[in-house]
C-alpha positions as CSV (number, residue, x, y, z in Angstrom):
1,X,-58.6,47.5,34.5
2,X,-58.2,44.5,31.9
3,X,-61.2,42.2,31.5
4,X,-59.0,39.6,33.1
5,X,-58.1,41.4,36.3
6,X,-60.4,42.9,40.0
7,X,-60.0,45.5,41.5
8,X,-57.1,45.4,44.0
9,X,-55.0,43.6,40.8
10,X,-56.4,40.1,41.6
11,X,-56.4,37.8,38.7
12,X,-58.7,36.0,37.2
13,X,-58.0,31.8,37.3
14,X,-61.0,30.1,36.5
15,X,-64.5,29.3,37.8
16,X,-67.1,26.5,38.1
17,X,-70.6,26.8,38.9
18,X,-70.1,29.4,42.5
19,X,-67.2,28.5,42.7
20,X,-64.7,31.5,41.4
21,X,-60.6,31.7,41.4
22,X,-58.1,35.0,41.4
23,X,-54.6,35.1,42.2
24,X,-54.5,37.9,45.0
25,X,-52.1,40.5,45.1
26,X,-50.1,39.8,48.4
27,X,-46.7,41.1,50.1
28,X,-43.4,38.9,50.0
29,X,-44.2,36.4,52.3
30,X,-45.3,33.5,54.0
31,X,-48.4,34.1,55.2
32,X,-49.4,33.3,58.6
33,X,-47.2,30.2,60.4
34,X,-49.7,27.7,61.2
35,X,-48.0,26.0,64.8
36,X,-51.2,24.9,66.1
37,X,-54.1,22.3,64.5
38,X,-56.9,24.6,66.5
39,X,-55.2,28.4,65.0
40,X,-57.8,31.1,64.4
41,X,-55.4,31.8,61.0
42,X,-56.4,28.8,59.0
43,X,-57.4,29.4,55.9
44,X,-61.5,29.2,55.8
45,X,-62.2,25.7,55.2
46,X,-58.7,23.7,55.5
47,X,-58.5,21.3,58.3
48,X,-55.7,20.3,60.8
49,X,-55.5,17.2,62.8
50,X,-52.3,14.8,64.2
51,X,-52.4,11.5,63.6
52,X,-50.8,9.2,65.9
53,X,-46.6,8.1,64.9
54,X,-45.8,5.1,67.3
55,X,-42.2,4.7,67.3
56,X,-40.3,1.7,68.8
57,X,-36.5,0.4,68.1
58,X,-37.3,-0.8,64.7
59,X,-38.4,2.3,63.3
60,X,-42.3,3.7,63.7
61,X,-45.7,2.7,62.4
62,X,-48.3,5.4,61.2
63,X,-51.8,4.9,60.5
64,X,-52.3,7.2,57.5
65,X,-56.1,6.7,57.5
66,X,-58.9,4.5,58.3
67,X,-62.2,4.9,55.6
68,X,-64.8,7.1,57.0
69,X,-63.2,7.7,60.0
70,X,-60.6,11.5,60.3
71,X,-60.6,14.4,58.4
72,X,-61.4,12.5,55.1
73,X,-64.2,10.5,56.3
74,X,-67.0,11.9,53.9
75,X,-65.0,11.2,51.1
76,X,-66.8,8.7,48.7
77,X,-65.1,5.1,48.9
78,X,-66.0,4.2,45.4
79,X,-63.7,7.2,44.0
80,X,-61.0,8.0,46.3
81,X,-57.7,7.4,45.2
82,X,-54.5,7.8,47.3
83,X,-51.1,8.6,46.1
84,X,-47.9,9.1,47.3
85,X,-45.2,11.4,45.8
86,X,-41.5,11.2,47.0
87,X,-39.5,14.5,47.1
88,X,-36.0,15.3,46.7
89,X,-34.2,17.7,48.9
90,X,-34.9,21.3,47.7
91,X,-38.1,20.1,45.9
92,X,-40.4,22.6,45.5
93,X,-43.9,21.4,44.0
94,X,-46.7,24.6,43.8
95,X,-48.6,25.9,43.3
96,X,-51.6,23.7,42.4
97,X,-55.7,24.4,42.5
98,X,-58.7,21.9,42.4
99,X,-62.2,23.2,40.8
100,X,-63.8,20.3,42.7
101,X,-61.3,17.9,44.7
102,X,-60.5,17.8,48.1
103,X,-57.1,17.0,49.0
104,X,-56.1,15.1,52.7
105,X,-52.3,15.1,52.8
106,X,-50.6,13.1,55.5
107,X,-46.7,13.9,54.9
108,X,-45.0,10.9,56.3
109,X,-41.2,10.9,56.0
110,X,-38.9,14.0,55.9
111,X,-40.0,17.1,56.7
112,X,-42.4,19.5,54.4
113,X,-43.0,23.0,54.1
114,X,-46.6,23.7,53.2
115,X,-48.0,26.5,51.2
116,X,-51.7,27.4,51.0
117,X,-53.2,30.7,48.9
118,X,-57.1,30.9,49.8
119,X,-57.9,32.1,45.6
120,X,-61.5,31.9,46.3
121,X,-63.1,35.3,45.5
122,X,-66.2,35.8,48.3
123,X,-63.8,34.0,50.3
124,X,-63.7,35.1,54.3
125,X,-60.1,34.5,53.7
126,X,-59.5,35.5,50.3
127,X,-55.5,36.0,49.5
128,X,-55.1,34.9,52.9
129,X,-51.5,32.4,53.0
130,X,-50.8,29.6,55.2
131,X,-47.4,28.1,56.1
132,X,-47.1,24.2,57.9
133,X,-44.1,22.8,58.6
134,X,-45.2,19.0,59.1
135,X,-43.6,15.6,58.9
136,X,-43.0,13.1,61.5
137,X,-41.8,15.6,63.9
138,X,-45.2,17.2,63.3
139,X,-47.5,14.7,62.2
140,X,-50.7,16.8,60.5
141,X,-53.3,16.0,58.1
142,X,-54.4,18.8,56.3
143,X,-57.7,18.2,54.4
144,X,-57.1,20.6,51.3
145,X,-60.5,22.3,49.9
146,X,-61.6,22.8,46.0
147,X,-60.1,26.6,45.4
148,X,-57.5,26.5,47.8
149,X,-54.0,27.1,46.2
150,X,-51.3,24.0,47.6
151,X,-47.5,23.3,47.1
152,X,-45.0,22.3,49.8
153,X,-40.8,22.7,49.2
154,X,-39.1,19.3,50.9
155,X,-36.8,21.0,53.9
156,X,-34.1,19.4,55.4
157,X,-31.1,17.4,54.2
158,X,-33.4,14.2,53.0
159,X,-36.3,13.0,51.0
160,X,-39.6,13.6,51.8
161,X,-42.9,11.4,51.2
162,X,-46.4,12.6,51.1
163,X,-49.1,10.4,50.7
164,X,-52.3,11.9,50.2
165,X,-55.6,11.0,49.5
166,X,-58.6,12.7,47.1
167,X,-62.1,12.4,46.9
168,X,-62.5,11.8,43.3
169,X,-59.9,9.8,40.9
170,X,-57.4,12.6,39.2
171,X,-58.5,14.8,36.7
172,X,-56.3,17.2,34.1
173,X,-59.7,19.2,33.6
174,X,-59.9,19.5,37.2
175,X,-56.4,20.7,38.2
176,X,-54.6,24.4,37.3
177,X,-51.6,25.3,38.5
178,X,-50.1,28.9,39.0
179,X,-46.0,28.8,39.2
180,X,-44.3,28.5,42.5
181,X,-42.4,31.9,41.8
182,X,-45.8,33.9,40.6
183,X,-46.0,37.7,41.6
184,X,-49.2,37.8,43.1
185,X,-48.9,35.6,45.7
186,X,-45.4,36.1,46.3
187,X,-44.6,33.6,48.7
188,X,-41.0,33.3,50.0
189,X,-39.9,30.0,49.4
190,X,-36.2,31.2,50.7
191,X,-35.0,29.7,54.4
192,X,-36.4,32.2,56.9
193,X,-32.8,32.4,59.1
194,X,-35.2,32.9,62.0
């Protein structure tokens, strides 16, 4: 064993304070298929909840979030920043990993396929992978913990926008990424033809 892999092959990613990261060693995959805000498979920590989409013949209105209110209301007001990243068909962006950010990501046109890796070693759910397909015709929040891998692949035949809000402003020193393709976690970004 190399000073940079655990036992089971787990890799090494990086650590802060308690907080320790290793890419698991998992099966081609995607994990378990989150279809339910409430499922017992959710990855220890992430958080599901619908917001509300309130369509009429113009189009339809979304509240994305109201401060200190939903699954981002202990997030500091004086540092949270909110984005919004627009995805071409095909796109896929992942995997990324926060040290000490939380992530609340309302996808809110097109439709997205989520990927979470739980790389937190001591972990309940360590290596564990999460799949969400959200968008308007599934409108989820997912609040995002420090340690828990992320990336999503824009499905469908259009664009795709998330908008997504953090609890601190960005940081480089904060952020790693692992590529979407990497052998340990092994997720199966190809169509599922189920």
């Amino acid at each position: 064993m190399s000073d940079d892999t655990l036992l089971g092959g787990a890799r090494i990613l990086a650590a802060s304070g308690e907080l320790n990261l290793a890419v698991p060693q998992c099966e081609r995959g995607i994990g378990s298929l989150i279809q339910s805000p409430n499922s017992e498979h959710l990855i220890a920590g992430v958080k599901v909840e619908p917001f509300a989409v309130f369509p009429d013949d113009r189009g339809y209105f979304l509240e994305v979030h109201r401060m200190g209110r939903g699954l981002a209301k202990g997030f500091p007001t004086e540092t949270t920043q909110m984005s919004a990243a627009l995805n071409y068909p095909g796109t896929i962006k992942a995997f990324h990993f926060h040290l000490h950010q939380h992530d609340c990501w309302a996808p809110v046109y097109g439709m997205l396929q989520v990927a979470l890796v739980d790389l937190r070693l001591g972990s309940p759910t360590f290596g564990a992978r999460n799949t969400l397909y959200v968008g308007p015709l599934r409108p989820w929040q997912i609040l995002i913990p420090p340690g828990v891998g992320h990336g999503y692949k824009t499905i469908g035949n259009k664009e795709a926008m998330l908008v997504y809000l953090t609890d601190r402003f960005y940081n480089p020193k904060d952020e790693g990424r692992i590529p979407y393709n990497d052998p340990g976690i092994n997720y199966d970004w190809e169509t599922q033809n189920k």
